[in-house]
N, C-alpha and C positions, 0 to 999 in steps of 0.2 A: 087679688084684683079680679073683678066679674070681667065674664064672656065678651061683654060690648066694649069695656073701656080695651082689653089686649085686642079686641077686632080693630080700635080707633086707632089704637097707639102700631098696631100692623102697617093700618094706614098712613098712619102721620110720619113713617119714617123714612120709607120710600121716597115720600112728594115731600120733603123737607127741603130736597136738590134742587124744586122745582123754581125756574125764574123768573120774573115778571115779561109780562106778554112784550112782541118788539112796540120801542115806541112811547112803553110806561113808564117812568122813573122808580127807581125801587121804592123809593118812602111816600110812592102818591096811594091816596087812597085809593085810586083805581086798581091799582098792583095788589094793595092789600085785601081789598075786599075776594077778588079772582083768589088770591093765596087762601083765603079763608075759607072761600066757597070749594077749593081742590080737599084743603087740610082738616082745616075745622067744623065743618058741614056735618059727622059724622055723629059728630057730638052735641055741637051748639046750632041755634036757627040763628044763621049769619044773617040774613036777610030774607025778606017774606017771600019774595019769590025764588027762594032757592029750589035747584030740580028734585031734591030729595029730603025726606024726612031724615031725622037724627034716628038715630037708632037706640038709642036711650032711652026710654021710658020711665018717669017724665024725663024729657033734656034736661041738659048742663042749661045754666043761664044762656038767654039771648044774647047777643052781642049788643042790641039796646037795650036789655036787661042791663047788660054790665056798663056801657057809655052810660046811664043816667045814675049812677051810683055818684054820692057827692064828694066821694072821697077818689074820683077815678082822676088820673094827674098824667101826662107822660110820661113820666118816671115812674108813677107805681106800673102801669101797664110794661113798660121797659124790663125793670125789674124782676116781674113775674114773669116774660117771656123768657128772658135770659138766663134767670139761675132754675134751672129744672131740680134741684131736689133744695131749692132754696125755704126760708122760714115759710113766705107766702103761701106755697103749694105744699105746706105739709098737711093743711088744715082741709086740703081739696082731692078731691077725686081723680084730678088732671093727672094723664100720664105724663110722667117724665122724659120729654123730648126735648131735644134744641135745635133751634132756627139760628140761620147763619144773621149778624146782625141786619143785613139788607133786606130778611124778610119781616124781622121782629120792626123795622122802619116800617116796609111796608103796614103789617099788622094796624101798630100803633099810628100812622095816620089815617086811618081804616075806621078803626074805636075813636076815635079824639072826633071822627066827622060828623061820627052818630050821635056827639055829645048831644042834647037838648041847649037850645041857646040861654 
């Protein structure tokens, strides 16, 4: 495993605990997107004006890299959050973490917003 992805996976373990802001509903994309921008930021461009560059060179796919994917479904994104050393993530560089399901909610309504209509 290279230096940046065990820097991310440092970080994603910690803020794994983290909860949606008061106010959010866990599976709104508001919640998901904040969970992204804490968690996944490290690695992926959540969104264009996120405060910090990934630290990968080049990044993991965007998160509208990945919502415009035709094959991207609730379930496959469910799936891939959920089983961290699952068939999906063998093929990937993703560190093996897991989110408690209220955040993979969040996530996954996060990704599904940014689908392209």
């Amino acid at each position: 495993m290279t230096r940046p992805l065990l820097a991310a996976l440092a970080l994603a373990l910690p803020l794994a605990g983290l909860s949606p802001a008061r106010g959010q509903e866990a599976g709104s994309a508001a919640a998901g997107r904040k969970l992204a921008l804490e968690v996944c930021a490290s690695c992926h461009v959540v969104s264009a004006d996120q405060a910090r560059a990934p630290v990968l060179k080049p990044p993991a796919p965007g998160f509208a890299e990945i919502a415009a994917r035709p094959d991207l479904t609730e379930a496959t994104v469910r799936r891939f959050l959920a089983e961290a050393h699952g068939q999906s993530r063998r093929n990937t560089a993703m560190p093996a973490f897991l989110l408690p399901s209220s955040q993979i909610d969040a996530v996954v309504a996060y990704l599904l917003s940014l689908k392209p209509k």
